[in-house]
PAKETI-192540 format. One record per residue (C-alpha): residue in three letters; x, y negated, z. Coordinates in steps of 0.5 Angstrom, whole numbers, plus 500, padded with zeros to 3 digits. Last residue first. Layout:
R   resn     x     y     z
R    ALA     X     Y     Z
...
This chain:
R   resn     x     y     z
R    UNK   732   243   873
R    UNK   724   242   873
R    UNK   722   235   874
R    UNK   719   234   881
R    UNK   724   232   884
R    UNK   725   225   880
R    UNK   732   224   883
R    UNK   732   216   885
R    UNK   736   212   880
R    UNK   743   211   884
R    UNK   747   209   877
R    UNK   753   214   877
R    UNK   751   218   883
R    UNK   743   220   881
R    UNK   739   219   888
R    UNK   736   224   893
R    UNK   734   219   899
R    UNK   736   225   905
R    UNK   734   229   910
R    UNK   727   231   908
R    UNK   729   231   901
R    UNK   734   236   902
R    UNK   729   242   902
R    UNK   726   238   896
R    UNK   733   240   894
R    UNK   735   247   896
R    UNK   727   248   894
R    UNK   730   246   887
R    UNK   736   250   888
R    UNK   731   257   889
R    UNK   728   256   883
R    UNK   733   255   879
R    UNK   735   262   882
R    UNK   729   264   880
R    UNK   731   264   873
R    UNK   738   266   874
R    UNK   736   271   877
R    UNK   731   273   872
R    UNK   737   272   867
R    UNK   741   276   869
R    UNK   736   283   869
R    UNK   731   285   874
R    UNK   732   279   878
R    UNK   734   277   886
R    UNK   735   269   887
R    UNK   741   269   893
R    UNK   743   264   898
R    UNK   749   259   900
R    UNK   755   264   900
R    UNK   760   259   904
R    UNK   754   255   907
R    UNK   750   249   905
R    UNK   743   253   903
R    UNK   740   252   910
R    UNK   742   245   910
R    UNK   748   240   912
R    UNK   747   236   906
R    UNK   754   236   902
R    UNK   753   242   898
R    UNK   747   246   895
R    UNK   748   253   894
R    UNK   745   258   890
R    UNK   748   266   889
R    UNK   745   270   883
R    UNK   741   277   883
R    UNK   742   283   879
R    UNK   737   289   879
R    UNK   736   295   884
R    UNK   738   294   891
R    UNK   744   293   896
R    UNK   750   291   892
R    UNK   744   287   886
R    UNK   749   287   881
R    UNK   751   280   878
R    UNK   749   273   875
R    UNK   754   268   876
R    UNK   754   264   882
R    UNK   750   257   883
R    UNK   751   250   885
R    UNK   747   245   886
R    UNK   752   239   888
R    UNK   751   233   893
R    UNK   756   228   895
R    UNK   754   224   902
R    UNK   752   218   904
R    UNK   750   215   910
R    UNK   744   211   910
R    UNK   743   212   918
R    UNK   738   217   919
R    UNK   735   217   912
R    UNK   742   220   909
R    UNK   743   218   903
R    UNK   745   223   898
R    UNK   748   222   891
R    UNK   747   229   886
R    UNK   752   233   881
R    UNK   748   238   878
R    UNK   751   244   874
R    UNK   756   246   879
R    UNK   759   253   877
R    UNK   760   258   884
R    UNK   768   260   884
R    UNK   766   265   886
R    UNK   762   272   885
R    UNK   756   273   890
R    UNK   758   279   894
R    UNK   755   274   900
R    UNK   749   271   897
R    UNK   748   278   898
R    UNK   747   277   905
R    UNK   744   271   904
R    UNK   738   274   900
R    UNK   738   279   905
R    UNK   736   276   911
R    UNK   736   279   917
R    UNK   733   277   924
R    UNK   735   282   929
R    UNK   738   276   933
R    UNK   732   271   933
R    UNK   732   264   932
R    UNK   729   260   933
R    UNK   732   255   929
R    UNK   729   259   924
R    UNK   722   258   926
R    UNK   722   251   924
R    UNK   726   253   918
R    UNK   721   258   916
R    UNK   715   252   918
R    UNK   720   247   913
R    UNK   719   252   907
R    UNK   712   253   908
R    UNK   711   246   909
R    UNK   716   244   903
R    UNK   713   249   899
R    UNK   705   246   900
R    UNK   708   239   898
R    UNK   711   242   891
R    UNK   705   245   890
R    UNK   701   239   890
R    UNK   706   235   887
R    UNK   706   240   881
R    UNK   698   240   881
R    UNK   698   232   882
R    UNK   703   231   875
R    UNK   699   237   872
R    UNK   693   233   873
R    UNK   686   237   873
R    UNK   680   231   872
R    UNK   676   229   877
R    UNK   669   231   878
């Protein structure tokens, strides 16, 4: 009987996620005109400038470009179309569904709930960005563990 890992039940987890995410991506690029997604549109009212808290090198896994990329996230702020508060997350520099100009909100009853979840939405930033590019610290180009928490 094997023996319950956390390392196995994170990558786990963390494959489960990138499915999910990317079968949302997939029927994104769809595209539906009557699709309306509050967490970008809340994103929007977020307060700027975002703070970077993580500066990242990406290399492209098409043709070895690379790329800066930055996680970066709003300060926490009261939900305009709901209750609660939420704060914005973007990551810059892959292209993806988070590199906009608002990125995407995490909703929470208070500050730190959304900050808590936004964390947790800039990791799905990043594992979303792992499918495109090689994830890897600037300074000594280490590969960015992924599944360790932010």
């Amino acid at each position: 009987m094997p023996i319950s890992d956390d390392k196995s039940t994170r990558e786990a987890k963390l494959a489960e996620a990138l499915r999910t995410n990317l079968r949302k991506r997939k029927a994104a690029a769809r595209g539906r005109s009557d699709d309306f997604d509050p967490a970008i549109a809340t994103a929007e009212a977020a307060p700027k400038p975002y703070n970077v808290v993580r500066k990242l090198l990406g290399i492209s896994h098409r043709d070895g470009g690379r790329v800066a990329l930055a996680v970066e996230l709003s300060a926490p702020f009261p939900n305009p179309e709901g209750e609660g508060w939420a704060v914005a997350v973007r990551l810059t520099g892959d292209g993806g569904q988070f590199d906009t100009e608002s990125g995407k909100a995490a909703f929470g009853r208070d500050g730190l709930a959304a900050t808590r979840k936004a964390l947790d939405l800039a990791q799905v930033a990043l594992d979303l960005a792992s499918t495109t590019h090689d994830v890897r610290w600037p300074d000594d180009e280490r590969p960015y563990d992924l599944s360790a928490p932010l």
